[in-house]
N, C-alpha and C positions, 0 to 999 in steps of 0.2 A: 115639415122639416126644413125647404128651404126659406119659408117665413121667417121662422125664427133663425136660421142661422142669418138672414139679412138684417134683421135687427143686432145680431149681436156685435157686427161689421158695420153697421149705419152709430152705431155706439162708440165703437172702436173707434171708427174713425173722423168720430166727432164732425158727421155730416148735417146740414143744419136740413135738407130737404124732406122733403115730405108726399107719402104716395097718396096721387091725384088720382081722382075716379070721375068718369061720366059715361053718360050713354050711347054706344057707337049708332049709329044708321039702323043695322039688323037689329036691333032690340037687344045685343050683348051688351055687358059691361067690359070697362077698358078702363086697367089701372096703367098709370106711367110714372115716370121715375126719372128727373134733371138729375144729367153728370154733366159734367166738363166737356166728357168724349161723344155724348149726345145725351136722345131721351129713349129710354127704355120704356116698352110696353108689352103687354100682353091683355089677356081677351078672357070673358065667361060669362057663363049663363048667370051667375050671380059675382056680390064685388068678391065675394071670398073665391073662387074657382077665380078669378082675372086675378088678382093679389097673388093668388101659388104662381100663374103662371108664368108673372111678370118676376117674381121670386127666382125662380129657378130659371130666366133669361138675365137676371142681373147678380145672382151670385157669382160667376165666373169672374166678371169684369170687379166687383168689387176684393176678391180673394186676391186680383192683381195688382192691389194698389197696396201703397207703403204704409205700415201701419205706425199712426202718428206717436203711440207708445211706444214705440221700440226707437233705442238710443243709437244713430248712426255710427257711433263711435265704437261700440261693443261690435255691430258688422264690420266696421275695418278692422279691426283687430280682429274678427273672424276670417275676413276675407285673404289678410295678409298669410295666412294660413298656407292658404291652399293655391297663391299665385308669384310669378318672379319677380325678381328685386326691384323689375323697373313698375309693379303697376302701380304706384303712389305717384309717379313720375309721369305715365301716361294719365293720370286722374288729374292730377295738376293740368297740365296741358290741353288737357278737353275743358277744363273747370274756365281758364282763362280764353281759351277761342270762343266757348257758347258765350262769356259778360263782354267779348269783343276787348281782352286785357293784352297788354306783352309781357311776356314772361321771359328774364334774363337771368342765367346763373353766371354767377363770378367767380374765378377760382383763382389766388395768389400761393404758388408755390414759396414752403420756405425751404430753405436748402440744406439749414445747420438739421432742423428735425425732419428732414426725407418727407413733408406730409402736405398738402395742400389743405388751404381755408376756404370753406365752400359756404357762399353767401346766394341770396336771391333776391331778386326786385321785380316787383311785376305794377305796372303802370296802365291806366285807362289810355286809351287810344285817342277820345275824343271828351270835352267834357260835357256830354251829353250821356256817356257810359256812367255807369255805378263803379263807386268806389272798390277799390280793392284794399284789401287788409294790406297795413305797413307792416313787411316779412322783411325786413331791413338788417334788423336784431339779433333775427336769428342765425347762425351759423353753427359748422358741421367741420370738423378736425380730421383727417381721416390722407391713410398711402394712394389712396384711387380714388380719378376724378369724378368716375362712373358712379362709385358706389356713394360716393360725397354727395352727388347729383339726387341720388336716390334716396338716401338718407334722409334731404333735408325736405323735401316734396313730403316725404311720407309724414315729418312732423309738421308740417306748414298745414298739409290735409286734417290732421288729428287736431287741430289745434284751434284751423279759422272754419274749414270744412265738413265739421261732423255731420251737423244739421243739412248738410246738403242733400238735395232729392236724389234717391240712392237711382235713377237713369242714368247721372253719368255713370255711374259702378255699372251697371246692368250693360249698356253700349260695350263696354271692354271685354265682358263675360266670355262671349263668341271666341276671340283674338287669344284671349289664356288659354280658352279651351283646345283649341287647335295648337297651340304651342306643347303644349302641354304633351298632347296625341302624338307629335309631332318628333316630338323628341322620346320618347318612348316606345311607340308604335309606329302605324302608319295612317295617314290621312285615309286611306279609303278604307279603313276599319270601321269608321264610325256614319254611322248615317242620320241624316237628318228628313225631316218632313215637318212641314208647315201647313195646316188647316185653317179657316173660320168656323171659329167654332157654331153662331148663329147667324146665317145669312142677311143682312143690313145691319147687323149691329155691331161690327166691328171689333169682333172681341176674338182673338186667335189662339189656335193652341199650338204649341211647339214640343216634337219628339225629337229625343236622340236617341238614339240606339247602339251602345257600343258591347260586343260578346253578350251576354247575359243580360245585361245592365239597361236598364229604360228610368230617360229621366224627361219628365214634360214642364213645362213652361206658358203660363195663362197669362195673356195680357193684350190690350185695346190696342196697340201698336206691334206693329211686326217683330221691330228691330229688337223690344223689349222682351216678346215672349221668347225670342230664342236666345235672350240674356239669359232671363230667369233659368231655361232648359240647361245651358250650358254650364250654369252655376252649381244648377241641384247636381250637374253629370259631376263638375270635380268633387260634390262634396262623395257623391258616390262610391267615385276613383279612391280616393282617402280613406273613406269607412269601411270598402270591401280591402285596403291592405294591399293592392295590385303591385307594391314593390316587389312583392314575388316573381309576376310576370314580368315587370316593367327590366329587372335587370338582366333577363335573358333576351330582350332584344335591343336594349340599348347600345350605344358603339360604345357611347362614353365609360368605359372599366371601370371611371369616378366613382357612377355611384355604388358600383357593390363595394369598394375598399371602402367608403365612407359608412357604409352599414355597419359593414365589419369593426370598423373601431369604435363607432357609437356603443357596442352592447360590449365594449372592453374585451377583447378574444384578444387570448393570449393561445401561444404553440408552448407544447410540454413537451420535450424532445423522450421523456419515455411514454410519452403516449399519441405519436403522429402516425405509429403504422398504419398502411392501409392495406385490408383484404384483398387481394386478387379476387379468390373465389366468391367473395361475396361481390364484389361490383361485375363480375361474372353472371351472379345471380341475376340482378335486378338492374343494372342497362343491355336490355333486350333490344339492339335498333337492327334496320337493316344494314347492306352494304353502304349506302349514303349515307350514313351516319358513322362517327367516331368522337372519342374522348380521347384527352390525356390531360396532363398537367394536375392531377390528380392530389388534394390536399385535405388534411384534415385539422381541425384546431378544437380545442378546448376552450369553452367559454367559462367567465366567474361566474355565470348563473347555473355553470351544471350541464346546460346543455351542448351539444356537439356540432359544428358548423362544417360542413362538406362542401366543397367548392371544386369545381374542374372546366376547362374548355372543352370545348365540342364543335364539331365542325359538319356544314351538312350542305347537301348540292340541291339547289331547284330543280323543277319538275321535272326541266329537258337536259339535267345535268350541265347547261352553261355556265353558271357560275355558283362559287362554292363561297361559304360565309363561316365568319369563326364567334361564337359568343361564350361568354364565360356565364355560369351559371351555379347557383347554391341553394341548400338543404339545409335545413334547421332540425335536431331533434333529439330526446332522453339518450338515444344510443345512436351511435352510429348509421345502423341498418336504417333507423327512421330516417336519418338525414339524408341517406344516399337515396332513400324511395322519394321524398320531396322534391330530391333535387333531381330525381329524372322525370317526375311527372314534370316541373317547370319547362323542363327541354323539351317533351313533348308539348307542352302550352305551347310554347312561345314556335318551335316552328311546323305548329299547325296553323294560326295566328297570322307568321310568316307566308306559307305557302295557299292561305285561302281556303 
């Protein structure tokens, strides 16, 4: 099995190497295998038994490497997905420190249109350095210099960048991921661990661990496998939908209003009441806990959006915290059950 799957990866990635056999000292056979990151070997009674086992020591290391068929350009546009506004901008900036480039953004405010002109130039250091794409050209119209800044990285990257060796993107991974944690949860949620995976052969593996959620990362380099790890954890955060949890412990109120208007929710004034006895029903807490501000809305898809604050004391009652929290669902009752399981998520979460 992992025979072939190393061929189907020595294909892939249009490696031109070729597995070497000879006779070790003991009378076994010993296939090995030229990478860049070294030489792979393994051992056996015959070349077929050395082949599996040099196989199954070098699939790892090759599953970590960039596959030449896939279009970098269709990854940043994946990537931008699921990271903040400045990482074009941080990718710029690693791209030009690793070629030894200076990177200068220029920004001329105009006055009559409230908007600045956001232009770039990035220059070899020495001429010894490789040339850098003339980004001279291009510019970016825009009320904010920040966002100007970020704008024009991100098409500069799309444009002279694509083909670039997706490391620098992997180096950043880590930094989003914890921003990311960061602003939503809390940093010691999420745990991490680093292995080698086969003793000399320098090939590592990387776990994170956040609630439920396990996301691992394989690669010859440290820094990279817990890129790779960190990467798979946001696509994770994204696919399992964690905006549920994420807006019961966030400070920022932003982003539950911005949910809110995304899926167009309107309030119908004959139909905003709320049940006592039903939230009677089903917010069950103890004395450390409490709600109020208590809202209901109508959405155009039909369904019913519950939203309310809630306030609750740490373990040794010194300090009290207030988060807002919502419920999606056909009726009513469904939303207010969502939206109290969220409350219990987020401050169990909270309290550890």
């Amino acid at each position: 099995m992992a025979v072939s799957e190393v061929y189907k990866y020595i294909q892939q990635l249009q490696l031109t190497n070729d597995i070497n056999y000879r006779n070790s000292k003991d009378g076994d056979f010993e296939a090995s295998f030229e990478t860049s990151s070294g030489t792979f070997r393994g051992t056996g009674k015959s070349k077929k038994s050395a082949k599996e086992d040099l196989c199954t020591k070098l699939l790892p290391h090759l599953k970590s490497l960039p596959n030449n068929s896939d279009r970098i350009e269709i990854r940043l546009h994946e990537f931008e997905s699921l990271v903040n506004d400045s990482f074009f901008k941080s990718i710029l900036q690693f791209i030009c420190t690793y070629f030894h480039w200076n990177l200068t953004y220029i920004s001329k405010g105009d006055v009559y249109e409230n908007s600045y002109h956001i232009t770039c130039d990035i220059k070899r250091k020495s001429s010894k350095d490789t040339n850098p794409p003339d980004v001279k050209d291009m510019k970016v119209i825009c009320i904010n210099k920040t966002d100007g800044k970020n704008q024009i990285s991100r098409d500069i990257c799309l444009k002279y960048f694509r083909n670039c060796n997706q490391k620098f993107i992997l180096r950043l991974m880590k930094n989003q991921l914890y921003e990311y944690i960061n602003k939503y949860y809390e940093e010691s949620l999420i745990n991490c661990t680093i292995h080698e995976l086969m003793e000399g052969q320098k090939t590592f593996k990387c776990t994170y661990k956040f609630s439920n959620l396990i996301a691992e990362g394989i690669d010859t380099n440290k820094k990279d496998a817990e890129g790779r790890a960190a990467l798979n954890m946001l696509k994770l955060l994204k696919k399992n939908n964690i905006l549920k949890v994420q807006n019961q412990v966030v400070e920022n109120i932003k982003v539950t209003n911005n949910i809110i208007e995304d899926i167009f929710c309107k309030e119908y004034e004959n139909n905003n009441e709320i049940d006592n006895k039903l939230v009677e029903q089903i917010f069950i807490f103890g004395d450390d806990v409490y709600i109020n501000n208590l809202r209901r809305e109508q959405c155009e898809n039909f369904n019913i959006i519950f939203t309310c604050d809630y306030i609750f004391s740490d373990k040794d009652n010194s300090s009290r915290y207030k988060r807002k929290s919502f419920g999606i669902g056909k009726t009513i009752e469904m939303a207010m059950k969502e939206c109290y399981d969220n409350i219990n998520t987020a401050i169990n979460m909270k309290m550890g």
